[in-house]
C-alpha positions in Angstrom: 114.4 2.4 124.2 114.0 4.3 121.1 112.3 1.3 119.3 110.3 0.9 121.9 109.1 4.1 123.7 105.6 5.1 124.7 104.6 6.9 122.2 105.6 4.2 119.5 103.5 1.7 121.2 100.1 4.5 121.6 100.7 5.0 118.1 100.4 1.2 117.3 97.6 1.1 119.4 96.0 3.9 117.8 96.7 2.1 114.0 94.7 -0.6 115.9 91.4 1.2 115.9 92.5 3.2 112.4 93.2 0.0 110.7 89.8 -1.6 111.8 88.0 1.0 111.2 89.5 1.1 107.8 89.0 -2.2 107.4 85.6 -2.0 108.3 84.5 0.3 105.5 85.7 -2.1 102.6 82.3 -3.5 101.2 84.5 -6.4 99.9 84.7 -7.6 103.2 80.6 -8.4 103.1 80.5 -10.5 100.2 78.9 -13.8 99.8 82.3 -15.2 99.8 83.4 -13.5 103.3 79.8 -14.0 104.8 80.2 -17.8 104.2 84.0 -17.7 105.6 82.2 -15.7 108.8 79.9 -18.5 109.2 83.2 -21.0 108.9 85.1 -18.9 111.9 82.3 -18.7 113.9 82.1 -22.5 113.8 85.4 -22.7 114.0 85.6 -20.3 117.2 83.3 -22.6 118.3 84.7 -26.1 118.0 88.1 -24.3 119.5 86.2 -23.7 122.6 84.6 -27.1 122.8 88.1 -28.8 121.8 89.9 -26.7 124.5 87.2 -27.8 126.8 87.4 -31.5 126.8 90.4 -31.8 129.2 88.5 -29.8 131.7 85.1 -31.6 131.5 87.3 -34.7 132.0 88.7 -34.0 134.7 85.6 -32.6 136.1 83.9 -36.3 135.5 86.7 -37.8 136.7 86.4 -36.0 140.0 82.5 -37.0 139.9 83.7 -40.5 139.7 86.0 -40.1 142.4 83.5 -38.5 144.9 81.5 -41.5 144.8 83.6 -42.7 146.7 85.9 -40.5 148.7 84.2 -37.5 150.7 85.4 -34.3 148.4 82.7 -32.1 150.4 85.8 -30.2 152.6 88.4 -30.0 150.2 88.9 -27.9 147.8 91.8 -29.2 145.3 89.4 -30.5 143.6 88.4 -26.9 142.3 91.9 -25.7 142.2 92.7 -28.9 139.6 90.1 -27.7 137.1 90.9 -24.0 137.6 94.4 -24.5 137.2 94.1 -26.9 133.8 92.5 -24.0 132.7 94.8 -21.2 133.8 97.4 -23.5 131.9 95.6 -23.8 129.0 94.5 -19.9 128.2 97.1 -18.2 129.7 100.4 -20.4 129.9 100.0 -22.9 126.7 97.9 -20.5 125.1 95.5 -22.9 122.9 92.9 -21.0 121.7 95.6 -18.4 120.3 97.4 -21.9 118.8 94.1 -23.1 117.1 93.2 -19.3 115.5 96.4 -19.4 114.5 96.8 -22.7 112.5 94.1 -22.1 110.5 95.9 -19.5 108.2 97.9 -22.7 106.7 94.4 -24.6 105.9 92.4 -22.1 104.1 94.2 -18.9 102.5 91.4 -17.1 103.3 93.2 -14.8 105.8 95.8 -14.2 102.7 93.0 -12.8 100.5 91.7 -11.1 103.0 94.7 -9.1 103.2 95.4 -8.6 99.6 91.7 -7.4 99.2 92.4 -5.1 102.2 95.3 -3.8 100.9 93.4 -3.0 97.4 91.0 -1.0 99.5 93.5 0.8 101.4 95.1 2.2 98.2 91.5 3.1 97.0 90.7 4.9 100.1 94.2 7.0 99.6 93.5 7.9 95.9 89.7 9.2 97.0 91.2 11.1 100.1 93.9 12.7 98.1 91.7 13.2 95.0 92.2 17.4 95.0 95.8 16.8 95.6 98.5 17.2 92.9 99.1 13.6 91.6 102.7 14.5 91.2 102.7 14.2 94.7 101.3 11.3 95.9 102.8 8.1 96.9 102.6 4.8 94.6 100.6 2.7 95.3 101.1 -1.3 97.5 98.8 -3.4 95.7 99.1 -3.6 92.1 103.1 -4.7 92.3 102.8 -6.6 95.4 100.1 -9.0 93.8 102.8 -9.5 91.1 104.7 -11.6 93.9 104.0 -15.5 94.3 101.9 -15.8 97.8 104.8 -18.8 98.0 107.8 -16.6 97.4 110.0 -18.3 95.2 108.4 -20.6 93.5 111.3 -23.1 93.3 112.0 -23.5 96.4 108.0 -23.2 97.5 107.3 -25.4 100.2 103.6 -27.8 100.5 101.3 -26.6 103.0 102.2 -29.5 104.8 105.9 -28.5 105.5 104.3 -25.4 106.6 102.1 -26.4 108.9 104.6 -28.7 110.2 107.2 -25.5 110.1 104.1 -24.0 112.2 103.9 -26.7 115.1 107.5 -26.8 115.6 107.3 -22.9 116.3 104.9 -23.3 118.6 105.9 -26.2 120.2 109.4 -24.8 121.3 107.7 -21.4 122.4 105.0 -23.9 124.5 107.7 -25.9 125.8 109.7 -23.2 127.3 107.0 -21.1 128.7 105.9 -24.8 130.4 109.3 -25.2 131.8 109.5 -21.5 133.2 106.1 -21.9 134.7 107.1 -25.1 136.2 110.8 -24.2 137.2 108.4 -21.0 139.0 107.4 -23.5 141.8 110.8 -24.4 142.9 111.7 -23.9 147.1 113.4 -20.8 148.0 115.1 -19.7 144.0 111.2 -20.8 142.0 109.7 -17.1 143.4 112.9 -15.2 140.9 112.3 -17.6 138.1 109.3 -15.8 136.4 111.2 -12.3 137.1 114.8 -12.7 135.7 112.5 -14.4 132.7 110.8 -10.9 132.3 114.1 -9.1 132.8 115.8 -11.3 130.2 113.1 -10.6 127.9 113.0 -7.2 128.1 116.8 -6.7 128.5 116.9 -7.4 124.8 113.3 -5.1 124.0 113.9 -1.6 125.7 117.4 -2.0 127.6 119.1 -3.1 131.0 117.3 0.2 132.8 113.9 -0.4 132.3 114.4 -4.5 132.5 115.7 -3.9 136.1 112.3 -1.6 136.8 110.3 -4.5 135.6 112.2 -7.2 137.2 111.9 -5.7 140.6 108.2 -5.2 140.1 107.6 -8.2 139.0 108.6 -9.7 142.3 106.1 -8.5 144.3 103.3 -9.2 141.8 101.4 -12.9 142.4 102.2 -16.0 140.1 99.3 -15.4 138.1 99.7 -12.0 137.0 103.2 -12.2 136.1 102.6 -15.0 133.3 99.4 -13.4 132.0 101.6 -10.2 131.5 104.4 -12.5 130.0 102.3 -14.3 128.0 100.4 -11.2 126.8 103.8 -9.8 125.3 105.0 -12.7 123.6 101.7 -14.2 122.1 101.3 -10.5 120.9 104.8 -10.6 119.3 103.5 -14.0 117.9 100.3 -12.6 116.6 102.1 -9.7 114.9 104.6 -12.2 112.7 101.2 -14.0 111.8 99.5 -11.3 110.9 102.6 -9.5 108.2 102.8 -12.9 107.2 101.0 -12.3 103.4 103.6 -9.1 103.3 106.5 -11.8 104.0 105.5 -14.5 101.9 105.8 -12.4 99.1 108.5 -10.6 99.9 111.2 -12.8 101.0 113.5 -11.2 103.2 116.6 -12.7 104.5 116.3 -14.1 108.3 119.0 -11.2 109.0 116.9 -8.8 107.6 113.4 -9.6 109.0 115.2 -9.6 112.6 116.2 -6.3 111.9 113.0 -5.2 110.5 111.1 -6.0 113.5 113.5 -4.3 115.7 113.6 -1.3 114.0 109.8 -1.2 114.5 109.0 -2.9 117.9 107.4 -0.6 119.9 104.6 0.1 117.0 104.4 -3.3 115.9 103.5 -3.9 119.5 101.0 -1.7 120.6 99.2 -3.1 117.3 99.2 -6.7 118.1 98.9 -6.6 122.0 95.7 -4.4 120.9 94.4 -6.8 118.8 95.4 -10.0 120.9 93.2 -8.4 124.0 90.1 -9.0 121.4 91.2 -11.9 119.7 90.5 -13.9 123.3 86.9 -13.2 123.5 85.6 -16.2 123.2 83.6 -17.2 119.5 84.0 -13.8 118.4 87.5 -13.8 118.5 88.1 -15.5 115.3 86.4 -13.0 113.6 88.0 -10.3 114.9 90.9 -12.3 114.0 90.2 -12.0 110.8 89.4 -8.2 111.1 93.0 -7.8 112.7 94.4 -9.2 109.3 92.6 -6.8 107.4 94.0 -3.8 109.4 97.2 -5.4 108.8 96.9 -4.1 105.0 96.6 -0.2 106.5 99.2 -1.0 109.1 101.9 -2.4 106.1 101.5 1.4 104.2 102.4 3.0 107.4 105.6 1.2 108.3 107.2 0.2 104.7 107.2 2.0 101.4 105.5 0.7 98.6 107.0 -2.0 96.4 108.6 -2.3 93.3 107.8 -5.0 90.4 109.4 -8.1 91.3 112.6 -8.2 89.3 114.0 -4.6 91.8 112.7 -6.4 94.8 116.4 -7.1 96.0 117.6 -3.2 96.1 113.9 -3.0 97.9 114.5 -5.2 101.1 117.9 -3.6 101.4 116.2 -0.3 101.7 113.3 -1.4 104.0 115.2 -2.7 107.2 115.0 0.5 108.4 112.2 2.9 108.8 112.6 5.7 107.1 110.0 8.0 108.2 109.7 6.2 111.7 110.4 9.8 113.3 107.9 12.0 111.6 105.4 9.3 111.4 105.5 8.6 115.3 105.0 12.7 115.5 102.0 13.4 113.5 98.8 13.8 115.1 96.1 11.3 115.0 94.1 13.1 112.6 97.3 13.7 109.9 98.2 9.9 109.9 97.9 9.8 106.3 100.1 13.2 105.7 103.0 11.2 105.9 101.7 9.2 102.4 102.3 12.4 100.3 105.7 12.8 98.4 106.1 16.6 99.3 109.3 15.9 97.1 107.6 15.7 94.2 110.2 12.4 93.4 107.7 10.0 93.2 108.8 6.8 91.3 105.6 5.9 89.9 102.0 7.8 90.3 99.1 5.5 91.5 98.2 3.2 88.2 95.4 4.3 85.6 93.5 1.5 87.0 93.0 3.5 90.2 93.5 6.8 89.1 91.0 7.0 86.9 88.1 5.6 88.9 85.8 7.0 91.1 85.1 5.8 94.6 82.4 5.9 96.9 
């Protein structure tokens, strides 16, 4: 439960609403360049609704067709076909999530947006910290992190189409099994457990067997409907969350041990960020821009949870160092208000002082 207690998932929540507001304040974000890939996600937000929509207005016809010439006046499946398609579609197959998704491996748009973000954050830290002893002050993410190849190693580098085929096979498996649990969930007599002992499995792993069994008996009392939105919810915000660190992974390439231990060892913040984030990223339209917003925050989120990194060629002591959080426990503690207290080297054992490049400037 330690990895995932209360106060580690208010405090991702809360870096929810400090990222985006950080993010917010970057005039790079309101470029020409950004106000034309605005215009693209709100077309794009918009041709996801319309392609989620064509099974529905399908079936909708077909059912005009069919009342031609059977008598659908005093039935009512008719209704509970088209609001079950799209029950299945939002909150069991979760498409619009899917579409949002797959567009980081067509445009790197949401990569740059990152990097730029993460520029901005560092900027934001030297101007804060500008009366403080630069001794003190941590080094800084983006200058050795844009050092990295967006494609890790560059010999191995795979095409965007083995990506995006890497991608579909991801979410195909996650699809198919949270089909086949919804499905199973209709079963005589055993169907009305299946959706439970899948939350109690899940969470078994998450917080412990304790908790699990809290949820699990819960869960059994709550309808169909609620239960899978609320299972859903968790895992497409787990999903969202490996999307969104995915320019921090690309560059650096941790083993698959590694990463697994990486999330676990911060779960419970990692969570409260994305499951914050996921609640606005299904608005409809909007939500692709707000996806894009969540990918900015990402870049304040990644300075809170991971020290900065070295030049490439030490990048192997680095990851080694990084599986666990270091300063998980006096970070979860600090007030809202101090969230950037933890950034400053009190040691005075900095490795390296934020460049001249940034140093020397003045921001606004």
């Amino acid at each position: 439960m330690s990895n995932f207690d209360p106060n580690a998932i208010l405090r991702g929540a809360q870096l929810t609403l400090v990222g985006a507001h950080r993010a917010l304040q970057n005039p790079g974000l309101f470029t020409s360049n950004h106000y034309r890939q605005a215009a693209l996600a709100v077309a794009a937000g918009l041709a996801i609704r319309l392609i989620i929509a064509i099974p529905i207005v399908g079936v909708r016809v077909l059912l005009w067709f069919l009342s031609l010439f059977i008598n659908l006046g005093a039935a009512h499946w008719d209704n509970e076909v088209v609001e079950g398609l799209n029950f299945l579609e939002h909150s069991v197959l979760q498409v619009p999530f899917f579409l949002m998704s797959l567009m980081r491996y067509i445009t790197p748009t949401l990569d740059e947006m990152f990097m730029d973000s993460l520029h901005w954050v560092d900027q934001t830290y030297i101007q804060k910290h500008k009366s403080d002893n630069p001794q003190n002050l941590r080094s800084m993410y983006y200058p050795n992190l844009r050092m990295y190849s967006a494609h890790g190693d560059t010999n191995s580098m795979k095409g965007p189409k083995d990506a995006i085929i890497a991608f579909l096979i991801r979410y195909g498996r996650r699809a198919g099994i949270s089909l086949a649990v919804y499905v199973l969930s209709y079963l005589p007599y055993v169907g009305r457990f299946v959706l439970p002992a899948a939350s109690f499995y899940t969470f078994n792993k998450a917080v412990g067997p304790k908790p699990a069994a809290i949820i699990f008996g819960s869960s059994i009392f709550l309808p169909r409907r609620y239960l899978v939105m609320f299972l859903q919810s968790y895992f497409s915000s787990r999903s969202l969350m490996r999307e969104l660190l995915e320019p921090y992974f690309s560059r650096i390439r941790y083993t698959k041990e590694q990463k697994k231990l990486w999330f676990r060892d911060r779960e419970g913040v990692l969570f409260g960020f994305g499951v914050g984030f996921f609640i606005l990223v299904k608005i409809p339209l909007v939500g692709v821009l707000i996806y894009g917003i969540a990918e900015a925050s990402t870049a304040y989120l990644i300075t809170k949870i991971t020290e900065p990194p070295p030049p490439p060629a030490e990048v192997e002591k680095y990851k080694e160092s990084q599986v666990r959080w270091k300063n998980k426990h006096e970070f979860l503690n600090l007030p809202l208000e101090r969230l950037d207290a933890q950034d400053v080297d009190t040691s005075g054992q900095t490795q390296s002082r934020a460049p001249k490049e940034l140093s020397g400037k003045k921001f606004t």
